[in-house]
C-alpha positions as CSV (number, residue, x, y, z in Angstrom):
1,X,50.3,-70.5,-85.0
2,X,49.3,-73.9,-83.4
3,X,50.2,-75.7,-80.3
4,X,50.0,-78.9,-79.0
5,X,50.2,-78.4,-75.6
6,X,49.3,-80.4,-71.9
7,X,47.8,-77.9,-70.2
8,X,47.0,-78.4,-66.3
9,X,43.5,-77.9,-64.7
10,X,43.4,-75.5,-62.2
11,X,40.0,-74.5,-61.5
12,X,36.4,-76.5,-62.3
13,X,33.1,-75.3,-62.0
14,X,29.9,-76.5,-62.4
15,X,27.3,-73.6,-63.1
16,X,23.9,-75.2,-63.1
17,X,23.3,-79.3,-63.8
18,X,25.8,-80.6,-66.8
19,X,27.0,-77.1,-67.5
20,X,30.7,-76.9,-67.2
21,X,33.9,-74.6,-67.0
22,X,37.6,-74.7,-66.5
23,X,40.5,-72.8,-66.2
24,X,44.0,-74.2,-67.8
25,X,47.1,-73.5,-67.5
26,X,48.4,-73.3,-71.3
27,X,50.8,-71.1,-71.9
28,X,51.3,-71.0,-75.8
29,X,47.9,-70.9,-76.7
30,X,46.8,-68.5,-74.6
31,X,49.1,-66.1,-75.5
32,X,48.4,-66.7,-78.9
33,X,44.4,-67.0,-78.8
34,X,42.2,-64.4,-80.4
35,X,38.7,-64.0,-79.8
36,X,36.5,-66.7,-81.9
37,X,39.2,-69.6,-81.8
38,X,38.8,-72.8,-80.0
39,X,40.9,-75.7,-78.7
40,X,40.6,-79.7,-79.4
41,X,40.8,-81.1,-76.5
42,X,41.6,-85.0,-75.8
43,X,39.3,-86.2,-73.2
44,X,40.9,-89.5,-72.4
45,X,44.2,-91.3,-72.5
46,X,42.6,-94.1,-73.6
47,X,41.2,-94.7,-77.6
48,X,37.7,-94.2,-76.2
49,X,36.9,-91.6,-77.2
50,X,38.9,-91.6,-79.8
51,X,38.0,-88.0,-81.3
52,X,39.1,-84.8,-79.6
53,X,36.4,-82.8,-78.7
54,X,36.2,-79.3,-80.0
55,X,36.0,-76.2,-77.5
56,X,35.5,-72.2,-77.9
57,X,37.9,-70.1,-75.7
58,X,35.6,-68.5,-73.4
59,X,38.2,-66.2,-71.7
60,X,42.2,-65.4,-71.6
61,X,44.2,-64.4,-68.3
62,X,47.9,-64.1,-68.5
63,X,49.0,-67.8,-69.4
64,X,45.4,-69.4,-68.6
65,X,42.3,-69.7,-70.6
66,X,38.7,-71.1,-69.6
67,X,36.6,-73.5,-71.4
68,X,32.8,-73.6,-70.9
69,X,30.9,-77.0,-72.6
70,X,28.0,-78.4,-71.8
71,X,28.0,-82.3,-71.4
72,X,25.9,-84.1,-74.1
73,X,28.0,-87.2,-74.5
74,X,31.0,-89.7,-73.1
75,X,33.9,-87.2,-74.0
76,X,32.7,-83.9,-71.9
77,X,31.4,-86.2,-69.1
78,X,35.1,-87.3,-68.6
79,X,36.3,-83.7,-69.2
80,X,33.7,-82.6,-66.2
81,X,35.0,-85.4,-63.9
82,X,38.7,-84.6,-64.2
83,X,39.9,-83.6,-61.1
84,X,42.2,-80.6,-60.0
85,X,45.8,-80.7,-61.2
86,X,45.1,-82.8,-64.4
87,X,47.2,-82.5,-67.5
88,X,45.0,-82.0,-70.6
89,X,46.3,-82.5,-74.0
90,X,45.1,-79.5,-76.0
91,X,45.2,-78.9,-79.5
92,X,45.2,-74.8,-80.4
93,X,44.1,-72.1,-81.0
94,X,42.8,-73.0,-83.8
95,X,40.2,-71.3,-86.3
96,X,39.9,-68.0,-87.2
97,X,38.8,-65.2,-85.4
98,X,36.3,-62.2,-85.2
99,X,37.2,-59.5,-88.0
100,X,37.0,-56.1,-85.9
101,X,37.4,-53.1,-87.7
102,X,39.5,-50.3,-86.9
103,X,36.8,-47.3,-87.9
104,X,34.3,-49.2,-85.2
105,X,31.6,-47.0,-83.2
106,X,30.2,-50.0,-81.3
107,X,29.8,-53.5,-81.2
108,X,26.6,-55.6,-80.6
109,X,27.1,-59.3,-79.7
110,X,24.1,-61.8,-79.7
111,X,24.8,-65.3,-77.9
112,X,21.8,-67.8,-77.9
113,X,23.1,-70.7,-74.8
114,X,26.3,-72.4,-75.1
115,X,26.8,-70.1,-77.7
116,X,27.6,-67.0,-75.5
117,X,31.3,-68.5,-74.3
118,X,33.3,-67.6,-77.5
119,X,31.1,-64.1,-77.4
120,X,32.7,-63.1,-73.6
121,X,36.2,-63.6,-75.0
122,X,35.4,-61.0,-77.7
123,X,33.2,-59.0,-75.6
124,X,36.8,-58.7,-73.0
125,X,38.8,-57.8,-75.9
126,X,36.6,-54.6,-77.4
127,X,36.4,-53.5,-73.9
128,X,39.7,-53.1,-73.5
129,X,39.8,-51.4,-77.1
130,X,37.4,-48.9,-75.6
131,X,35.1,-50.2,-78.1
132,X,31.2,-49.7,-76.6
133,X,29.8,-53.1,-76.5
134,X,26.4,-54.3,-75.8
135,X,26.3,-58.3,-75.2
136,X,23.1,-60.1,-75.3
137,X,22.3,-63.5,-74.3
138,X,19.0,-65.6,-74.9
139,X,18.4,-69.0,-73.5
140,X,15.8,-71.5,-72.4
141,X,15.8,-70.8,-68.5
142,X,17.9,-70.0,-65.6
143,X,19.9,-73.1,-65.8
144,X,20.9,-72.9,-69.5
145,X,23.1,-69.4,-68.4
146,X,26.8,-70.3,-69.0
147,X,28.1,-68.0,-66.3
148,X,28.4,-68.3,-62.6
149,X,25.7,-66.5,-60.6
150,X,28.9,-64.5,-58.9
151,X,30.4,-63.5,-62.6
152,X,31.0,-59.7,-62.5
153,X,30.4,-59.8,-65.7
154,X,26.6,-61.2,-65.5
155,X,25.4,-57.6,-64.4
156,X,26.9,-56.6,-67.9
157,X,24.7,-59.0,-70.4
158,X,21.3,-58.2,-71.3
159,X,19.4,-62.0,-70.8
160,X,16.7,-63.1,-72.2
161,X,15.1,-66.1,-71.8
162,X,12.4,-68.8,-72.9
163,X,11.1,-69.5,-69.6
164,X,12.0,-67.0,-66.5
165,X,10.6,-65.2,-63.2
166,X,13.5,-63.1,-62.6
167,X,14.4,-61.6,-66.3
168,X,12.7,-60.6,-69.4
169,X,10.7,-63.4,-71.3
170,X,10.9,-63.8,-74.9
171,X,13.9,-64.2,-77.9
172,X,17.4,-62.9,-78.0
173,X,15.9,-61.7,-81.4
174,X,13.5,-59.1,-79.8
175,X,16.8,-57.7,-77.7
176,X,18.1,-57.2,-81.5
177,X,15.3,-55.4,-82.7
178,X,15.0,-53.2,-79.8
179,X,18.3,-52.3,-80.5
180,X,18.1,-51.7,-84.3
181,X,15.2,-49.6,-83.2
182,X,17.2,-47.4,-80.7
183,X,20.2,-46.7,-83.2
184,X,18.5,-46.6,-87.1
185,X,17.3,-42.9,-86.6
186,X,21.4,-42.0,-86.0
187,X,22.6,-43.9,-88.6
188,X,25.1,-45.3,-86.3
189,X,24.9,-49.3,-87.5
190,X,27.0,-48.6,-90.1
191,X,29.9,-48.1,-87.8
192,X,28.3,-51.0,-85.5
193,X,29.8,-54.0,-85.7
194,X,27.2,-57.4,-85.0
195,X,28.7,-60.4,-83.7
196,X,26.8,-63.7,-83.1
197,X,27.2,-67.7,-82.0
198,X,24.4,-69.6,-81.2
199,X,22.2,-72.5,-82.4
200,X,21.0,-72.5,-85.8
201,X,17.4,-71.3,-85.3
202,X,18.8,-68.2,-84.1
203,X,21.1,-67.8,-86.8
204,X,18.5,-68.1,-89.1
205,X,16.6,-65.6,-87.6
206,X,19.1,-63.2,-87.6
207,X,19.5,-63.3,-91.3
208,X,16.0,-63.3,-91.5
209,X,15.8,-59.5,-89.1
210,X,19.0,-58.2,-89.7
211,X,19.6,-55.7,-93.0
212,X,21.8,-57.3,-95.1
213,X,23.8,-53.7,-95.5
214,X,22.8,-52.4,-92.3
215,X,25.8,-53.1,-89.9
216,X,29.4,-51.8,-90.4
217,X,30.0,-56.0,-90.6
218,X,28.1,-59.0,-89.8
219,X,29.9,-62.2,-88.4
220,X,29.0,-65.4,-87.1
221,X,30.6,-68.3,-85.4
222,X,28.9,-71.6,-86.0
223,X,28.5,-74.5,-83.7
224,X,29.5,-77.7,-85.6
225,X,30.2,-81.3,-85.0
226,X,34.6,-82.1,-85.7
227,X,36.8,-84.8,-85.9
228,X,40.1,-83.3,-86.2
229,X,40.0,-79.5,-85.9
230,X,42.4,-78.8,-88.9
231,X,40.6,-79.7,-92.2
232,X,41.9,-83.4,-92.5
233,X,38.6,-85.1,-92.1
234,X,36.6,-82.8,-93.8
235,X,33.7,-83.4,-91.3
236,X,32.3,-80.3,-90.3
237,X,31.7,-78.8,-93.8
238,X,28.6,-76.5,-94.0
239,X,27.3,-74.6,-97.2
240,X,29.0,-71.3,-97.0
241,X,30.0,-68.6,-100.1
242,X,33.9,-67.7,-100.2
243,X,35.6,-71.5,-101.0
244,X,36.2,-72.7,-104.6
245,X,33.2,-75.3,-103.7
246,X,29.9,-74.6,-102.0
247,X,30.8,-76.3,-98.8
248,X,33.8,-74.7,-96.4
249,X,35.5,-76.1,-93.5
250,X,34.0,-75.0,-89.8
251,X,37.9,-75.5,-88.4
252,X,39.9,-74.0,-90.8
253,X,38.0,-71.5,-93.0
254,X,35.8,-70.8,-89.9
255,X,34.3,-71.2,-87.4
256,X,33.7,-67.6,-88.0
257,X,31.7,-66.7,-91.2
258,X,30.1,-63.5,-92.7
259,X,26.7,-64.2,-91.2
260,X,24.8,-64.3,-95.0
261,X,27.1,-65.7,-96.4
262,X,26.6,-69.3,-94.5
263,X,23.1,-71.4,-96.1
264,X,21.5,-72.7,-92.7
265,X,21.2,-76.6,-92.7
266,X,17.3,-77.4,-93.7
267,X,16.8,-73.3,-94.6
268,X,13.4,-72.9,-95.3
């Protein structure tokens, strides 16, 4: 179920230069929200921009949910200069969530950036299933974390990044093979659920490292361009197994695919 609701702003915070979140006050679609959807979100009353702009649900509390964007063009720069109290038209949830299994063991969830938002929703939820959940994060550097250096939940995620003095230097993907490593000899990634969102190098390299047959299930939620969130347009088709074509919908058969099933844009 869909809502079009105006939601109000309570709470804006900038993390690190052009790296944004907020906390709404939207009843209906936070009530309704499962981990992996997202909201369209109108960032002007005005026709310019004309498009909504498409955001993951990065958390859920009682009748408020947060949104974390980065700014990369007119429509999130007038989202991250709305002030307090303003009434945002949002569009949602919308998409389909993360499949989680009932027989799971554990969960391992691999965010690469901006990537990581819809992943803290999801890691939230299997927590309070009393699912074990290990939640990775790589990035470029310090400043392209999307949590606030006071987040309890920082302390939780294993980081990774590019370029760093104060964590570990390298790939999200060597935090994935470390933990393959740890948990083939038990045979315990066949009840291991992975869960990723993240640029498409990373994605690619996950199907590239990752056994096809080797986790419980495999998901992915991919990052795409959208005009209108509900499969009017037809703009943010990507080459993916499951439709009656080769191309499915990121809004409404996604944005969360079995990771091999999706064929990377420019796949080597």
């Amino acid at each position: 179920m869909k809502f079009l609701e105006t939601g109000r702003l309570l709470k804006k915070t900038e993390f690190c230069p052009g790296l944004w979140s907020i906390w709404t006050l939207s009843p209906n679609i936070a009530l309704h929200a499962q981990p992996g959807q997202f909201v369209q979100v109108r960032t002007s009353d005005s026709f310019t921009p004309l498009l909504r702009r498409p955001l993951s649900i990065a958390r859920v509390d009682g009748e408020t949910l947060e949104l974390v964007w980065r700014v990369v063009g007119e429509g999130t720069k007038l989202l991250a200069e709305s002030p307090f109290e303003t009434p945002l038209d949002l569009l949602g949830p919308l998409g389909n969530p993360f499949t989680i299994p009932f027989d799971l063991y554990q969960a391992l969830l691999v965010g690469g950036g901006i990537g990581l938002p819809p992943l803290v929703f999801l890691f939230e939820h299997l927590q309070a299933l009393k699912i074990p959940t290990t939640l990775l994060l790589g990035a470029k550097d310090e400043n392209a974390i999307p949590l606030s250096p006071d987040d309890p939940l920082l302390p939780q995620v294993k980081i990774i990044l590019e370029s760093s003095n104060s964590y570990r230097q390298g790939l999200v993907t060597e935090l994935v093979t470390d933990f393959i490593n740890e948990n083939s000899s038990s045979n315990s990634l066949k009840k291991t659920a992975l869960y990723a969102c993240g640029p498409w190098g990373m994605i690619r390299a996950l199907q590239r490292l990752v056994p096809q047959d080797g986790f419980r299930i495999a998901e992915v939620s991919v990052e795409q361009q959208m005009g209108c969130g509900i499969g009017v347009c037809q703009g943010c088709a990507v080459r993916a197994e499951g439709g009656v074509t080769p191309y499915r919908l990121t809004c409404v058969d996604g944005p969360v695919f079995p990771l091999f099933s999706v064929e990377l844009p420019n796949a080597e």
